[in-house]
Structure formats: structure tokens, C-alpha cells
C-alpha positions in Angstrom: 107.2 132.3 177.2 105.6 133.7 180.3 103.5 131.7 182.9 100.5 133.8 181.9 101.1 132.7 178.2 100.6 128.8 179.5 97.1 127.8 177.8 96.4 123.8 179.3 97.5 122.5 182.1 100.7 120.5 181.6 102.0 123.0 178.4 105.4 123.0 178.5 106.8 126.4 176.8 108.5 124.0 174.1 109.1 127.5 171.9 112.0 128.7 174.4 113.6 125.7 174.5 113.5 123.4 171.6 112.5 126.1 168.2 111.7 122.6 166.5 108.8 121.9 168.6 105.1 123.4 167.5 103.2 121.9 169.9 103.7 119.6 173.2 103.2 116.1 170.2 104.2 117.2 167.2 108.0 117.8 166.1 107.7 119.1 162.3 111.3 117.9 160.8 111.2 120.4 158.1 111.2 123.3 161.2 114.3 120.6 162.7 116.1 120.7 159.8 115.8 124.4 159.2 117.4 124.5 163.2 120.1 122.3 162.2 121.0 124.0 159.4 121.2 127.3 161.2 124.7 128.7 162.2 124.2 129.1 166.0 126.4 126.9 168.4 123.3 124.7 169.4 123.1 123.3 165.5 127.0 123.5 165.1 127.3 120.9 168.4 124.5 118.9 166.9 126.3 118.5 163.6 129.7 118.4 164.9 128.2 115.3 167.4 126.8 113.9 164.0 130.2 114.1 162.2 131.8 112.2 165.2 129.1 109.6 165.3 129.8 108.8 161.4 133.7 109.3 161.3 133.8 106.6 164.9 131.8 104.3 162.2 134.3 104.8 159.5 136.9 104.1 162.2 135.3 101.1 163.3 134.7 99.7 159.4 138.4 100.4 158.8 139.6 98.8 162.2 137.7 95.6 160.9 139.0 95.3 157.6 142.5 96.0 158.7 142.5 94.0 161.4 144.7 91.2 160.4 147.7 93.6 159.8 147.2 93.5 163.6 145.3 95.6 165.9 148.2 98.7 166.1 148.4 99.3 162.7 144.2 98.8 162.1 144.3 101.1 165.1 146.5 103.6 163.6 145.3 103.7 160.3 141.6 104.0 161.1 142.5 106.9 163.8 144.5 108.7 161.1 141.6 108.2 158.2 138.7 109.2 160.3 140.3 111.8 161.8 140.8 113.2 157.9 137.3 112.5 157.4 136.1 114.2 160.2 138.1 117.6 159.7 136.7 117.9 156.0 133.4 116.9 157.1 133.9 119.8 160.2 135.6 122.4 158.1 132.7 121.3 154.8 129.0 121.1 157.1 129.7 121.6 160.5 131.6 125.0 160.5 130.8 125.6 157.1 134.2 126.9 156.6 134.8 125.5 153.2 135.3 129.4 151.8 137.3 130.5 155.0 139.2 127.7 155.4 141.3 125.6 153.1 141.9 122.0 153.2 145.2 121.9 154.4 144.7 123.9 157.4 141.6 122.5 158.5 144.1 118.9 158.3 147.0 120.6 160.0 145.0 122.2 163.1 142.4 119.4 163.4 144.4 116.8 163.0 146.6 118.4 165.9 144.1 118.9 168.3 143.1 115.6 167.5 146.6 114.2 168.6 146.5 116.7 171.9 143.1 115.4 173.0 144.5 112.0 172.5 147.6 113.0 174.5 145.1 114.6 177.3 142.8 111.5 177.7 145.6 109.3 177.6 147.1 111.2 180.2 143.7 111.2 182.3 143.3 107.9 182.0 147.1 106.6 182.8 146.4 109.1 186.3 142.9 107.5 187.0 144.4 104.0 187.0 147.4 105.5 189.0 145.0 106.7 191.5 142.4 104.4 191.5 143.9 101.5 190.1 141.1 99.0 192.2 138.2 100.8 189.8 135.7 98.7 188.3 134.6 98.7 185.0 131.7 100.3 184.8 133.6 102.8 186.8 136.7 102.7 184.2 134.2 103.1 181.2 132.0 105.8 182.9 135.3 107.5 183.6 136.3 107.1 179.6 132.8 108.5 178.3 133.7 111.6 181.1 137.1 112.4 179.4 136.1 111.9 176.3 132.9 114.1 176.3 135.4 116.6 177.7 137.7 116.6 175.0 135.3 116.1 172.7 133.6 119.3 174.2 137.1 121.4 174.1 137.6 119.7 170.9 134.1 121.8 170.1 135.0 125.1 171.4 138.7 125.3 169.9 137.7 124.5 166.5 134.6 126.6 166.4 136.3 129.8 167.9 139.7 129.0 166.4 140.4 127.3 163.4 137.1 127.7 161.6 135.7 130.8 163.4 135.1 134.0 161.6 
């Protein structure tokens, strides 16, 4: 959208940016579904952010129930079942590799970038209390949600271009 294609005052050109959008108030979620079902990387990061909202709540359920086995083995086991859950649910809606893919790979090369992004924030976060081991909290946590949302963002790329890419 071109400034000469601005009607009003205050129109923001909603169409280049957000294709869900018909009009500066209204958001028509039949035109947002149709966008998140699309195959672009927009709706694929959308989805993919979905899938890792639902599989950190099947984590957290799991972690609960299994608690009193101890916190390590709740730990472990809900890590290792959302992290299944999350590569079918990847390789099924968000990649819609189902046909491309099979189950087994999509387990095998999920589930080990899964264990190398652990290994890298780990790592990050070992050296960020080695070098700043005086950091506050809301330092400490805003230095967790960085590393994570970075491996969660190579997490992104590799398995779209790699493992469930065309």
C-alpha cells in the first residue's frame, strides 16, 4: 500500500502487514484461520509457537502428576513425552509433513535437536553464571527467555529447512 492509497487520517496499511486484517477494527477469524492454515513461514512460526505452548502444558501436567517419583525423573519423563508430542504434532500440522515424513524420523531428528538445544542453553546458561555470576533474577530469567527464544528460533529454521522441508 502506497501513501497515496491512505484514505483517513490515522489508516494504517493493515493489508501489507497483517493479510488477516480488513479494516483498522475488525479482524475476521475466518480470513485468520485461512493465514494460519497457509504454508508460508509466517503461519508455520505461528503454529509451530502453538505446538510449543500446548506440548510446555503437557510437560507441566506430567511434571505434576509425577512429581512424587521426585523432581528428576518427573523432569525427565515429561521432557521426553512432550518432546514426542511435539514432533508428531510438528511433523502432523505444523510442517504438514505427515506424507514426507515418517514417524520415526520426525522422532529421531526432532528429538535430537531437541537434546542439542538443551545442550546449547545449558551451556549458555552455565557461561552466563560463570560470567556474571552476581546477576539478578529478573536478569537470570530475562537471560533464560533470550536463549530460549533462540533455540527455539534455530529449533524453527532446522526443522522447517531440514527434516520436514521439501
Amino acid at each position: 500500500m502506497t501513501v497515496s492509497q491512505i484514505t483517513r487520517p490515522g489508516m494504517l496499511p493493515t493489508s501489507t502487514y497483517a493479510p488477516w486484517v480488513s479494516s483498522a477494527s475488525h479482524v475476521d477469524p475466518i480470513r485468520v484461520l485461512r493465514f494460519l492454515r497457509g504454508d508460508h513461514a509466517l503461519a508455520q512460526l505461528i503454529r509451530f509457537a502453538l505446538v510449543g505452548g500446548a506440548s510446555n502444558i503437557a510437560y507441566v501436567l506430567l511434571f505434576m502428576t509425577m512429581h512424587d517419583s521426585g523432581p528428576l525423573v518427573a523432569n525427565v519423563a515429561g521432557s521426553m513425552v512432550s518432546t514426542v508430542i511435539a514432533n508428531e504434532l510438528h511433523r502432523q500440522l505444523t510442517f504438514r509433513a505427515g506424507s514426507r515424513v515418517g514417524g520415526f524420523t520426525a522422532q529421531w531428528e526432532g528429538g535430537g535437536l531437541a537434546l542439542l538445544g538443551l545442550g546449547i542453553s545449558t551451556a549458555a546458561l552455565a557461561g552466563l553464571d560463570f560470567l556474571a555470576p552476581d546477576l539478578g533474577e529478573v536478569a537470570q530469567a530475562g537471560a533464560v527467555i533470550a536463549v530460549m527464544a533462540a533455540v527455539g528460533g534455530l529449533r524453527f529454521l532446522v526443522l522447517r529447512s531440514l527434516v520436514f522441508g521439501n
